[in-house]
N, C-alpha and C positions, 0 to 999 in steps of 0.2 A: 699335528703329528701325523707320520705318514701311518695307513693302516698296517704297514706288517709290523712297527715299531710297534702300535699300539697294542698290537697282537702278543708282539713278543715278550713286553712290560707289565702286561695282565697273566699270559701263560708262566712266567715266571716268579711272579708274586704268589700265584697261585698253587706250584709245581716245585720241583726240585729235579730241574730235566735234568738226565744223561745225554737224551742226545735231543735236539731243537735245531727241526729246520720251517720255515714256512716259506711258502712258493709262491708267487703271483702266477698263476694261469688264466689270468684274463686275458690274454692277447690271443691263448688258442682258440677262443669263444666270440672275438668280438664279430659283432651281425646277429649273434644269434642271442636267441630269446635267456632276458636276465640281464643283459650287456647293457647296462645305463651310462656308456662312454666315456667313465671313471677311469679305468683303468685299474680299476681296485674293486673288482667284480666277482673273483674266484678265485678261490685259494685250496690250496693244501699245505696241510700240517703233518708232519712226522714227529711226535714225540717220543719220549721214552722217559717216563721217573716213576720212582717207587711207590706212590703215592698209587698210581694206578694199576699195581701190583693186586690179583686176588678181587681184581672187579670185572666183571661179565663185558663183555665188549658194548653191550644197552649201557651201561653205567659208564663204562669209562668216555663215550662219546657225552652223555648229558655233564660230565665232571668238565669236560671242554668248554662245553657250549656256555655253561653256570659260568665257572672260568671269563669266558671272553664276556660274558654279558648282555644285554638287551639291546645296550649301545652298538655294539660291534655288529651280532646276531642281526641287527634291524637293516645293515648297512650294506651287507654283503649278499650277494644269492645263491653261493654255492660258496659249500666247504667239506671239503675229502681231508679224512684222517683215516691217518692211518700212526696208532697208538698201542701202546706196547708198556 
């Protein structure tokens, strides 16, 4: 499975998005330190669901990370959220 599929299959089991976008921005980075020539090296996430409603922005980023998991978290080197 492609990693933003997998992203997006875990984000949504876990969530109740309104709105769900994730990004591959590894091609802006590649050369640079992180880049393991994946092509699936940096991402951002724009979410929004209720669930993240009434939690501190420290909380709703580890509600993410818990979310994607160890697997995901292990695989990746960079991930910009931005969550709501």
């Amino acid at each position: 499975m492609a990693m933003a599929d997998e992203m997006e299959t875990r984000l949504r089991g876990a969530f109740t998005p309104t709105r769900l976008e994730i990004v591959n921005e590894s091609a802006h980075h590649a050369g640079h330190a992180g880049d393991d020539g994946s092509g699936e090296s940096h991402w951002r996430v724009v979410l929004a669901a209720p669930e993240l409603e009434g939690m501190s922005r420290l909380q709703r980023h580890r509600a993410v990370h818990a979310a994607l998991g160890p697997e995901v978290m292990g695989r990746i080197h960079a991930l910009a959220l931005d969550l709501s």
